[in-house]
N, C-alpha and C positions, 0 to 999 in steps of 0.2 A: 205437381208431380202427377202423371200418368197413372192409371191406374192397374194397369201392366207393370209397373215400376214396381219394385223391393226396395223397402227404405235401407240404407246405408247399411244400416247394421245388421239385415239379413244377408248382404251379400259377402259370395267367398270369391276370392281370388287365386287366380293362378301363374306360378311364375311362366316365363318363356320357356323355359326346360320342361317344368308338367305338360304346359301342353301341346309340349314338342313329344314327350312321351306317347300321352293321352291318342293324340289322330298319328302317332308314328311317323313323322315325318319329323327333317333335322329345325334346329333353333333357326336355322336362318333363311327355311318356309314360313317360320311364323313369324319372323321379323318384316319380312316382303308384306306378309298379311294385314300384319298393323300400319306398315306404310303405305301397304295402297288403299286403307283404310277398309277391307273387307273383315277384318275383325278387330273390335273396339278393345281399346287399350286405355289404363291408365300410366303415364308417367309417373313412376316413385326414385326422384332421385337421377340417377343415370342409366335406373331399367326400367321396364314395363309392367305390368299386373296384369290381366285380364281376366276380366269375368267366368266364372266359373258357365254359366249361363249362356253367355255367348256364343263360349266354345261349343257347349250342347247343340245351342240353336243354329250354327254355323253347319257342324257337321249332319244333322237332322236336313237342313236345308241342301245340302250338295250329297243328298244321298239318293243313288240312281241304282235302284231296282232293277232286279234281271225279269224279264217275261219268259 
């Protein structure tokens, strides 16, 4: 394991709707997301989970400042 990693049982998850909330955009921007593999997902079942983490560091990452 990396040492950037959280062992299993520190991480939270989030359904497709949270954080379809969370960056305000609909479920099925973040559905595109997971499929184009720009935010990681776990399959549970016939949905998805994502990282609580991810989404953080996703939107952190695609965020552009005004000058």
């Amino acid at each position: 394991m990396a040492a950037e990693e959280s062992p299993l049982a520190e991480m939270s998850f989030m359904t497709v709707a949270e954080v379809a909330e969370v960056m305000r955009v609909s479920k099925m921007t973040v559905y595109r997301l997971v499929h184009s593999g720009e935010l990681p997902a776990v399959r549970v079942g016939r949905s998805f989970r994502v990282p609580a983490k991810a989404v953080h560091e996703y939107l952190r990452d695609s965020y552009h400042g005004t000058a």
